[in-house]
N, CA, C and O atoms as a Maestro MAE file, in Angstrom:
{
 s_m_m2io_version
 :::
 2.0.0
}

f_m_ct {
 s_m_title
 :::
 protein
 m_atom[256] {
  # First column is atom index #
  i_m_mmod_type
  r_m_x_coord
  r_m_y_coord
  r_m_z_coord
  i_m_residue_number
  s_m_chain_name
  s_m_pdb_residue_name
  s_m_pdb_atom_name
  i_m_atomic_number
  :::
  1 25 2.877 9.641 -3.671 1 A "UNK " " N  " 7
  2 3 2.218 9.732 -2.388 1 A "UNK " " CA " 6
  3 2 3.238 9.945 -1.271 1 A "UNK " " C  " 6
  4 15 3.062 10.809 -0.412 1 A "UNK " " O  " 8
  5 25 4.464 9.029 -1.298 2 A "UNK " " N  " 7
  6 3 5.475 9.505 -0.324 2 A "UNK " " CA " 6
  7 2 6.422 11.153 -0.172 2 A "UNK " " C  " 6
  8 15 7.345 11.497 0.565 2 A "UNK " " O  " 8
  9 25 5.675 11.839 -1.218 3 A "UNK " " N  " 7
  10 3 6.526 12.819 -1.340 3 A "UNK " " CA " 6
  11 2 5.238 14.001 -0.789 3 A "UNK " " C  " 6
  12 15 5.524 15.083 -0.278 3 A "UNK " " O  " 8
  13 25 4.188 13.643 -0.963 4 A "UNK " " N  " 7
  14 3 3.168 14.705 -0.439 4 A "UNK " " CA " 6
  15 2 2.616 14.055 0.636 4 A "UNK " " C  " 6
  16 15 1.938 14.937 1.162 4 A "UNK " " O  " 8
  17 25 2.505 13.186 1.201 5 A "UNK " " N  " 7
  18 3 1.753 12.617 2.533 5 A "UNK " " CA " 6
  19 2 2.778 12.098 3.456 5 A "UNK " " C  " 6
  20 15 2.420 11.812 4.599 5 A "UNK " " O  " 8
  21 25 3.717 11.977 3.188 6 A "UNK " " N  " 7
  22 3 5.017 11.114 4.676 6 A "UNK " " CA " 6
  23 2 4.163 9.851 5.279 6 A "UNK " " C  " 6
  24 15 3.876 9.646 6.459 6 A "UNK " " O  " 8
  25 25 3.823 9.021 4.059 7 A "UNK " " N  " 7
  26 3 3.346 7.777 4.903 7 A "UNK " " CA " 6
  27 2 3.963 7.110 6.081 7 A "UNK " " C  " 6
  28 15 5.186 6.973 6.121 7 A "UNK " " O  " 8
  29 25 3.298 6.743 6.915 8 A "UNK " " N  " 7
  30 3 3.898 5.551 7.868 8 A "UNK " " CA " 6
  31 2 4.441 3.989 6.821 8 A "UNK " " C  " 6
  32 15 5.631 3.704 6.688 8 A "UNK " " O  " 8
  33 25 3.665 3.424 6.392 9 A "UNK " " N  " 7
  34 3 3.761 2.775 5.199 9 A "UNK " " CA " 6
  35 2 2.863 2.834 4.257 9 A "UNK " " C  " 6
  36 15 1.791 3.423 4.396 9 A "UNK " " O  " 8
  37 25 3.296 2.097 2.986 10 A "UNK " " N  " 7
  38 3 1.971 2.174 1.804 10 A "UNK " " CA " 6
  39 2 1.586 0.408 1.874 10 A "UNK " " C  " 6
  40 15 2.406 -0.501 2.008 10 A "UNK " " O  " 8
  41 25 0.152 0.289 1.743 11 A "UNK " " N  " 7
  42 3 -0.498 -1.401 1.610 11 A "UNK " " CA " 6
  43 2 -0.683 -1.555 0.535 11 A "UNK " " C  " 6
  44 15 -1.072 -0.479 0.081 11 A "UNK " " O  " 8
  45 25 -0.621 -2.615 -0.546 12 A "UNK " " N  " 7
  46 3 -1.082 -2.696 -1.555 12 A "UNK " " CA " 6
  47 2 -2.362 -3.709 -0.999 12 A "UNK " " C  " 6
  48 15 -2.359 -4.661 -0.219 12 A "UNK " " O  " 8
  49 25 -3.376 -3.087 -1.725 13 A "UNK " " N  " 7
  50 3 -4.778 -3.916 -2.111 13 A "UNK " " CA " 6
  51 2 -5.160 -4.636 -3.084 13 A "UNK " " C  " 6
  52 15 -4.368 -4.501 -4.016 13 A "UNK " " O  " 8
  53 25 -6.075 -5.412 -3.348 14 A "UNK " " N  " 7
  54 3 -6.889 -6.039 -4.036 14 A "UNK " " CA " 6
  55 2 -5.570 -7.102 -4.998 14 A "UNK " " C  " 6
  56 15 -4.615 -7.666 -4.464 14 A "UNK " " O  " 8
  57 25 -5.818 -7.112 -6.086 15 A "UNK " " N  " 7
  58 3 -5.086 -8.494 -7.032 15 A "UNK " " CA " 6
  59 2 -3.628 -8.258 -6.626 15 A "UNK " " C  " 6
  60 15 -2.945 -9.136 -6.099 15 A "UNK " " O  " 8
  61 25 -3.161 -6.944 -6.918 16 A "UNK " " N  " 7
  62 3 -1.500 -6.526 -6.690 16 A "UNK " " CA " 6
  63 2 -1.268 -6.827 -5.471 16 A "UNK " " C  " 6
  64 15 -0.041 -6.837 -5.375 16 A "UNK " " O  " 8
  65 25 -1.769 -7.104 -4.386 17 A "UNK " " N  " 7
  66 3 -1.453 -7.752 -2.745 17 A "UNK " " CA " 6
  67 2 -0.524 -8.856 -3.718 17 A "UNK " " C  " 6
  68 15 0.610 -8.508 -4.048 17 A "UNK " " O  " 8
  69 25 -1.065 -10.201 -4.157 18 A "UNK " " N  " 7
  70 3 -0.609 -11.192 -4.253 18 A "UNK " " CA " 6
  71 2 0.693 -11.407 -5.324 18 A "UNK " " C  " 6
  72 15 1.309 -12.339 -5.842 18 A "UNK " " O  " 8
  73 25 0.698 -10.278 -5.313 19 A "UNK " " N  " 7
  74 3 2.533 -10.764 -6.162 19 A "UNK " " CA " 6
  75 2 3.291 -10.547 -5.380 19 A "UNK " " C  " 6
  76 15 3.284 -9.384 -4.976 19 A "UNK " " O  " 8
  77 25 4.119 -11.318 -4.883 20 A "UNK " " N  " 7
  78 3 5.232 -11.238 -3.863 20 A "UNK " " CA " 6
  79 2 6.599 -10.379 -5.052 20 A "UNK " " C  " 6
  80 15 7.159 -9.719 -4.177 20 A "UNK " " O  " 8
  81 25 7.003 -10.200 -5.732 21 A "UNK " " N  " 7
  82 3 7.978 -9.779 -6.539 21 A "UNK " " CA " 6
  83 2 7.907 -8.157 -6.271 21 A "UNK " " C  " 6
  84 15 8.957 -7.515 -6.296 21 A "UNK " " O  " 8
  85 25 6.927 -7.649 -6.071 22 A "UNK " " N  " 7
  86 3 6.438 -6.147 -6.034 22 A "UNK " " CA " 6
  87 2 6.982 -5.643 -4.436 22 A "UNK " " C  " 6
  88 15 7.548 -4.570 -4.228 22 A "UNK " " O  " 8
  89 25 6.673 -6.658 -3.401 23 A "UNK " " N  " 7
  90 3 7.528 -5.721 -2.682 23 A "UNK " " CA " 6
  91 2 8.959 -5.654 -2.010 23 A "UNK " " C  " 6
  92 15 9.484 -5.228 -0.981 23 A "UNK " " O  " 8
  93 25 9.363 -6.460 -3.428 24 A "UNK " " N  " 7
  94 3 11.020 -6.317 -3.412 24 A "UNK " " CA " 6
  95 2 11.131 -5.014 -4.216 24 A "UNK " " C  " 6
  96 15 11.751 -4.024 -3.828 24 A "UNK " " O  " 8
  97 25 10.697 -5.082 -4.971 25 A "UNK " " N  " 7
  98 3 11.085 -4.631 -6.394 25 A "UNK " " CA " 6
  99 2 10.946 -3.384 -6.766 25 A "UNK " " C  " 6
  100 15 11.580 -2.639 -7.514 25 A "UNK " " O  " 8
  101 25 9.403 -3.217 -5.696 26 A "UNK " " N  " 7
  102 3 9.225 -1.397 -5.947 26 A "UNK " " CA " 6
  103 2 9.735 -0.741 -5.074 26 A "UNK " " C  " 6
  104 15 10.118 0.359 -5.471 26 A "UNK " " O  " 8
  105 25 9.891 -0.930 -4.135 27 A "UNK " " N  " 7
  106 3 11.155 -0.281 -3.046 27 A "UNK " " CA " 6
  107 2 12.374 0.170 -3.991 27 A "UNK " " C  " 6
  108 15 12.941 1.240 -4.214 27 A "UNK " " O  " 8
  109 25 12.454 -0.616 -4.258 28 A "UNK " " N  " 7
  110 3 13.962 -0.502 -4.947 28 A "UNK " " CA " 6
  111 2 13.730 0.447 -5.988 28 A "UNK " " C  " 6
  112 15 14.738 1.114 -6.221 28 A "UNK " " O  " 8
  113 25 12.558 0.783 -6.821 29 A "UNK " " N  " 7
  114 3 12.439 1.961 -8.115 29 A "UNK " " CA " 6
  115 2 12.245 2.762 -7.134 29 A "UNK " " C  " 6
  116 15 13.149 3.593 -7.218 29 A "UNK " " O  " 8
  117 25 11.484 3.041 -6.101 30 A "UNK " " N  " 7
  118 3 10.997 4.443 -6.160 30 A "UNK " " CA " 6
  119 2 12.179 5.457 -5.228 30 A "UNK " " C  " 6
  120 15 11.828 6.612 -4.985 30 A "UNK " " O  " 8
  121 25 13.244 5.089 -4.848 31 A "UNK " " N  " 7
  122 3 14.453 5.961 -4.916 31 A "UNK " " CA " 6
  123 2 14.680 7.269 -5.928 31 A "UNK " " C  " 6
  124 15 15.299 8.333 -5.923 31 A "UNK " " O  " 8
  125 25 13.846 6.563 -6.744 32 A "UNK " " N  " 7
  126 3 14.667 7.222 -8.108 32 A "UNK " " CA " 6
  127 2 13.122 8.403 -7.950 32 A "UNK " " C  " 6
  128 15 13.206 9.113 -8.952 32 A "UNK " " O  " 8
  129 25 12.399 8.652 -7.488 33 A "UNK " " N  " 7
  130 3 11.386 9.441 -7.283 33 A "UNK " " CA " 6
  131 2 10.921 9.911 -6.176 33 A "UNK " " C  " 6
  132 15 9.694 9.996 -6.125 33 A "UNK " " O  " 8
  133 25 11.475 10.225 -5.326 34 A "UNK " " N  " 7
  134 3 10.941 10.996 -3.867 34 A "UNK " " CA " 6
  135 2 11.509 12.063 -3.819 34 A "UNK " " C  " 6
  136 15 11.537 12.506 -4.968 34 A "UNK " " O  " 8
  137 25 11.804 12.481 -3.393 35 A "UNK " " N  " 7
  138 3 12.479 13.692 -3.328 35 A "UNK " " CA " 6
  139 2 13.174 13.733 -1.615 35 A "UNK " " C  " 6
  140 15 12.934 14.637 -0.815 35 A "UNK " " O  " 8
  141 25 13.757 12.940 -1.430 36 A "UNK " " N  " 7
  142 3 14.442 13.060 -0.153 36 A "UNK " " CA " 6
  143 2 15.531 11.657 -0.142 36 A "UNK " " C  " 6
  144 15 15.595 10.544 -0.664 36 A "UNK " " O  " 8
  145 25 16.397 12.602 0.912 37 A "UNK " " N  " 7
  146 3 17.764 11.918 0.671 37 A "UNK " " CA " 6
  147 2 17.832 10.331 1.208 37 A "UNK " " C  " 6
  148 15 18.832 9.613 1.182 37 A "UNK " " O  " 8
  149 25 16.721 10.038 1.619 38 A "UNK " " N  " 7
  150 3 16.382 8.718 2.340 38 A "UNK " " CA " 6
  151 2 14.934 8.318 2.052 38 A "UNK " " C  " 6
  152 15 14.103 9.213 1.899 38 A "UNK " " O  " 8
  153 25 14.533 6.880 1.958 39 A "UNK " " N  " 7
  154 3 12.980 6.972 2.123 39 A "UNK " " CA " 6
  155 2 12.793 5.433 3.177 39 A "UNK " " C  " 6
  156 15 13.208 4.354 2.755 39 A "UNK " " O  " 8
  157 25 12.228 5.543 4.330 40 A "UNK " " N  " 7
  158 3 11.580 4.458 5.276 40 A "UNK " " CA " 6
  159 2 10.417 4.065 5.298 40 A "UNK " " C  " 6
  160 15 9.902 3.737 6.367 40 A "UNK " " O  " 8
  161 25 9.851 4.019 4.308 41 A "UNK " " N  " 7
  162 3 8.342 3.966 3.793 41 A "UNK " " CA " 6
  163 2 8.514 2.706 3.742 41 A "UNK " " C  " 6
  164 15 9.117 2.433 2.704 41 A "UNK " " O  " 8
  165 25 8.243 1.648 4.453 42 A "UNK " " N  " 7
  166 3 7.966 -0.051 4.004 42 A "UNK " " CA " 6
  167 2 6.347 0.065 3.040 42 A "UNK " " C  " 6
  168 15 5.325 0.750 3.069 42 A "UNK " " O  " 8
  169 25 6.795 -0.826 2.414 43 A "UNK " " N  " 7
  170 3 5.646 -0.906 1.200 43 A "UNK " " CA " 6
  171 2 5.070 -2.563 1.933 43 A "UNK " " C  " 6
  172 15 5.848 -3.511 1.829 43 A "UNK " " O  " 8
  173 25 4.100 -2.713 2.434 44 A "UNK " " N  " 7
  174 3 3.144 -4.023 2.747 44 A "UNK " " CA " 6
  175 2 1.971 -4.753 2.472 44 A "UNK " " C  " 6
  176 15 0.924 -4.244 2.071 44 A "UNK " " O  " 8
  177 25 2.185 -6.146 2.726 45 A "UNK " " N  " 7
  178 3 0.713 -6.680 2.397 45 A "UNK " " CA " 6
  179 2 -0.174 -6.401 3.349 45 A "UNK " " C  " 6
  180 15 0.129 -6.002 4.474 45 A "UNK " " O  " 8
  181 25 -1.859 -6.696 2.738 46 A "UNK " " N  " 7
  182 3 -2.606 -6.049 3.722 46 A "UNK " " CA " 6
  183 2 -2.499 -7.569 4.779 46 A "UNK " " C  " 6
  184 15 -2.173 -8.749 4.649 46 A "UNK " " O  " 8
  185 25 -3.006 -6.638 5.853 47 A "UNK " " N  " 7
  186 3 -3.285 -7.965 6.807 47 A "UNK " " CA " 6
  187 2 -4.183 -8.949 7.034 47 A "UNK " " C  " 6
  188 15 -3.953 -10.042 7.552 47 A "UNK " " O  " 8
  189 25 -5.589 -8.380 6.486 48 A "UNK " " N  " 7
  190 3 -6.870 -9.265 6.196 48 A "UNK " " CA " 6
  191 2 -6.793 -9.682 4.953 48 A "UNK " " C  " 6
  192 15 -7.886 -10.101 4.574 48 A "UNK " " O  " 8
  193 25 -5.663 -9.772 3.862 49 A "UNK " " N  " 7
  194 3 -5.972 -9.944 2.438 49 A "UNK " " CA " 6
  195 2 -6.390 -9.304 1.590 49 A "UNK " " C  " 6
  196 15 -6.573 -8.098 1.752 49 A "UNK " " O  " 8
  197 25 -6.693 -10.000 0.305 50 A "UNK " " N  " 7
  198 3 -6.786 -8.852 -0.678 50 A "UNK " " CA " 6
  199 2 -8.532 -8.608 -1.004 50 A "UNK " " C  " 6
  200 15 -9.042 -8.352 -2.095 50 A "UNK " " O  " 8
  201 25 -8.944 -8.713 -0.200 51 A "UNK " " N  " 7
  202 3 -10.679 -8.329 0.058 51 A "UNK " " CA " 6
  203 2 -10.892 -7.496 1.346 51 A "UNK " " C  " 6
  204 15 -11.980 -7.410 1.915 51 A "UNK " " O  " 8
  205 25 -9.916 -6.978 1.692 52 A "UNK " " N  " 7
  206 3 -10.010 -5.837 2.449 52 A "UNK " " CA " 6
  207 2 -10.671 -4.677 2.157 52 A "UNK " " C  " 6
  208 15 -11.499 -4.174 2.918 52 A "UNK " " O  " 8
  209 25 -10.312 -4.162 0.957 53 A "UNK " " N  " 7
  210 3 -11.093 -3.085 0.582 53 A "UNK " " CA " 6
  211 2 -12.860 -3.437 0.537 53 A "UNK " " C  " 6
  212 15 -13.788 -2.788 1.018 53 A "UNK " " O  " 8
  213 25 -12.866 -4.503 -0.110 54 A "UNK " " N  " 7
  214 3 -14.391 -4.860 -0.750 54 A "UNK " " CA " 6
  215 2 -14.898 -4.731 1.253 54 A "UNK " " C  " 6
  216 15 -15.870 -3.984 1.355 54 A "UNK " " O  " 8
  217 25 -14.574 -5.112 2.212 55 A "UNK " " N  " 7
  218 3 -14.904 -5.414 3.541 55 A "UNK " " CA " 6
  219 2 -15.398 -4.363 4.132 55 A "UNK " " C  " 6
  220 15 -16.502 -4.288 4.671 55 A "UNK " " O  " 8
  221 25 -14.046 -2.978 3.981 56 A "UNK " " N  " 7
  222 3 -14.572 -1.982 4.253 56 A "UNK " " CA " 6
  223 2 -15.762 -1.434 3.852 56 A "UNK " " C  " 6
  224 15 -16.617 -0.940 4.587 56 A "UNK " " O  " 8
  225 25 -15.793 -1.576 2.215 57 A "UNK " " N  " 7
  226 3 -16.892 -0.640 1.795 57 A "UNK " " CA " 6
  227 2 -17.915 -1.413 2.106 57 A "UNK " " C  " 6
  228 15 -18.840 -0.615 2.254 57 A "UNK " " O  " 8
  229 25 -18.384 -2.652 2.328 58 A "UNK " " N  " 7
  230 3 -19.748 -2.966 2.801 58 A "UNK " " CA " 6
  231 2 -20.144 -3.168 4.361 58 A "UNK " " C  " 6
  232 15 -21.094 -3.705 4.931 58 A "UNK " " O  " 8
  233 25 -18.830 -2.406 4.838 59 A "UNK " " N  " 7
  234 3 -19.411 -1.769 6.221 59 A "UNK " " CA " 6
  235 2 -19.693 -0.236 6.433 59 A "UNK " " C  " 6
  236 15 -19.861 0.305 7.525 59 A "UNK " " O  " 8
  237 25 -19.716 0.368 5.201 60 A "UNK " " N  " 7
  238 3 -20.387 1.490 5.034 60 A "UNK " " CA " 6
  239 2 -21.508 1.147 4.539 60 A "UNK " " C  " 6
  240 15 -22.180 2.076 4.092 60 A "UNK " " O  " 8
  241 25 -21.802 0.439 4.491 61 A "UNK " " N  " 7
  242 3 -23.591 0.233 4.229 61 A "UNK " " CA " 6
  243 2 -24.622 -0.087 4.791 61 A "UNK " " C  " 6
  244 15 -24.997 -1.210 5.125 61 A "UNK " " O  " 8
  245 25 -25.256 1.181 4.946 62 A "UNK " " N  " 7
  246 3 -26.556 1.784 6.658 62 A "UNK " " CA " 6
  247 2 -27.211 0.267 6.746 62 A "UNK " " C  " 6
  248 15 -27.502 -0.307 5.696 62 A "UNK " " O  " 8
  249 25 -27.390 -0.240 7.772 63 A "UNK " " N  " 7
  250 3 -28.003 -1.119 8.085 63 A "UNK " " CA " 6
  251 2 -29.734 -0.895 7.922 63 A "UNK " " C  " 6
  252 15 -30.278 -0.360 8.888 63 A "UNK " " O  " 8
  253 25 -30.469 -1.222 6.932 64 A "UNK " " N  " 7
  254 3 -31.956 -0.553 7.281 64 A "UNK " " CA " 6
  255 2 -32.677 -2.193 7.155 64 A "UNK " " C  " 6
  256 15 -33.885 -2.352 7.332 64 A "UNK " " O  " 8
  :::
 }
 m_bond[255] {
  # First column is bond index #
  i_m_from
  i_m_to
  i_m_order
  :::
  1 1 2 1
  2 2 3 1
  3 3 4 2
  4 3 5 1
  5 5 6 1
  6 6 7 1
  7 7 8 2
  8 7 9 1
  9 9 10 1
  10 10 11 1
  11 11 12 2
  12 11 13 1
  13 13 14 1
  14 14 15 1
  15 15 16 2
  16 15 17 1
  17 17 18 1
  18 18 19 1
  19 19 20 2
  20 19 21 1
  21 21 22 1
  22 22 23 1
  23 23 24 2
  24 23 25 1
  25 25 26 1
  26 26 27 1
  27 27 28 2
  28 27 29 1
  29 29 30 1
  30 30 31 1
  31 31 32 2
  32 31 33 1
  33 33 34 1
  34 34 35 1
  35 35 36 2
  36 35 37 1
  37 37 38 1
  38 38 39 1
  39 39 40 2
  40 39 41 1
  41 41 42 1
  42 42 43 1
  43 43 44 2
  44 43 45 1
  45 45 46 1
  46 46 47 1
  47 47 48 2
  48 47 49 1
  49 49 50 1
  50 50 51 1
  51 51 52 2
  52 51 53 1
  53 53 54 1
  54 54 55 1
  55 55 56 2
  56 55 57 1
  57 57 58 1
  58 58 59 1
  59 59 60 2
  60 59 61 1
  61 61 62 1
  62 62 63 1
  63 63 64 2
  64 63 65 1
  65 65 66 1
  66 66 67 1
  67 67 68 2
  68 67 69 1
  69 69 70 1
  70 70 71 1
  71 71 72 2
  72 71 73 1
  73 73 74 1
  74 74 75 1
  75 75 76 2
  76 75 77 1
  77 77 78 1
  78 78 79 1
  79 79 80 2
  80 79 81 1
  81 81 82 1
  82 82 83 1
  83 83 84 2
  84 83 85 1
  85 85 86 1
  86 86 87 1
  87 87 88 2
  88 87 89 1
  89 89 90 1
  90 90 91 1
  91 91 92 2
  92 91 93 1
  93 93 94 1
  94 94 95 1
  95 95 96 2
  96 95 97 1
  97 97 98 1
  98 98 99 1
  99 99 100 2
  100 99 101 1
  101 101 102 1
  102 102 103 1
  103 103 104 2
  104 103 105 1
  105 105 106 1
  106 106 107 1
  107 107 108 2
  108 107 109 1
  109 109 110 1
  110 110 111 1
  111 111 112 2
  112 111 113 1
  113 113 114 1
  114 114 115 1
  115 115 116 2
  116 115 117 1
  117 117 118 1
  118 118 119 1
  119 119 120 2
  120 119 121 1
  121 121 122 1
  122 122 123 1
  123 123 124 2
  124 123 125 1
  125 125 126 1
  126 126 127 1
  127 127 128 2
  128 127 129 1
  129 129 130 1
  130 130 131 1
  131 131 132 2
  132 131 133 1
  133 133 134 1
  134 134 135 1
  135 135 136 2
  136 135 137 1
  137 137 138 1
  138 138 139 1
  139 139 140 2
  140 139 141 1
  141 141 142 1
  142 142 143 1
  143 143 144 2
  144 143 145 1
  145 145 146 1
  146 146 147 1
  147 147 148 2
  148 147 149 1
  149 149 150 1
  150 150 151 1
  151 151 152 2
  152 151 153 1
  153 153 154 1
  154 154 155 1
  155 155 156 2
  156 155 157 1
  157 157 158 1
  158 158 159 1
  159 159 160 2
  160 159 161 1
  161 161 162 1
  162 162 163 1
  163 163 164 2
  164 163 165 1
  165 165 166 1
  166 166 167 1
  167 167 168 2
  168 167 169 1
  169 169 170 1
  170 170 171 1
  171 171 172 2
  172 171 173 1
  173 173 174 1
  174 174 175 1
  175 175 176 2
  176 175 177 1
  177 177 178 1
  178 178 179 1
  179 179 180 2
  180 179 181 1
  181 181 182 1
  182 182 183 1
  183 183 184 2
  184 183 185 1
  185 185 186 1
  186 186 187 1
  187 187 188 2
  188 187 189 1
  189 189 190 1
  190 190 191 1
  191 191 192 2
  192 191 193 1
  193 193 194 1
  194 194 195 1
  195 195 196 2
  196 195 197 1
  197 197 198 1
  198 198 199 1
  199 199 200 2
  200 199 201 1
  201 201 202 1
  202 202 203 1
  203 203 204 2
  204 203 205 1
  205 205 206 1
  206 206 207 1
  207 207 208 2
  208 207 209 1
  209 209 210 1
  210 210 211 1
  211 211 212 2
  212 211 213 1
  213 213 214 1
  214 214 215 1
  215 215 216 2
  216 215 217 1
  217 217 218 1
  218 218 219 1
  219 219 220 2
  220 219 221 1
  221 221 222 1
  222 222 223 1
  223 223 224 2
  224 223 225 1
  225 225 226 1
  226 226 227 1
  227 227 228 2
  228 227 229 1
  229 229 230 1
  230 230 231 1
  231 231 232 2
  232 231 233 1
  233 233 234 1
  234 234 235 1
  235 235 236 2
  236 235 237 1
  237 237 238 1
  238 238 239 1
  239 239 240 2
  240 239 241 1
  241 241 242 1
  242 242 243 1
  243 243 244 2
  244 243 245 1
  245 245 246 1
  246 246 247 1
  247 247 248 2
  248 247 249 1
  249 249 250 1
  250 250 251 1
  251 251 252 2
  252 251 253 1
  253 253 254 1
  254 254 255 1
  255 255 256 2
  :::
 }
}
């Protein structure tokens, strides 16, 4: 995704939010896969938690 979109940052969602080890850890692999001589992509937790997603999608749902 960082190599075709130029994120501002990437969030992890849902269960993978809660491992703190991941956003040491994947920073550190994905060097080895971008394709540019630098990458400033902070990788973060979400800010409402890991039911963020589920939040959004049931505010897409028409009020009738």
């Amino acid at each position: 995704m960082i190599n075709v979109l130029d994120p501002d940052c990437i969030v992890l969602g849902g269960g993978l939010s809660n491992v703190p080890m991941l956003y040491e850890r994947v920073p550190e692999l994905w060097d080895a896969w971008v394709f540019s001589d630098r990458v400033d992509t902070p990788l973060l937790p979400p800010v409402h938690g890991d039911s963020g997603g589920t939040r959004g999608a049931a505010w897409l749902w028409p009020d009738e």
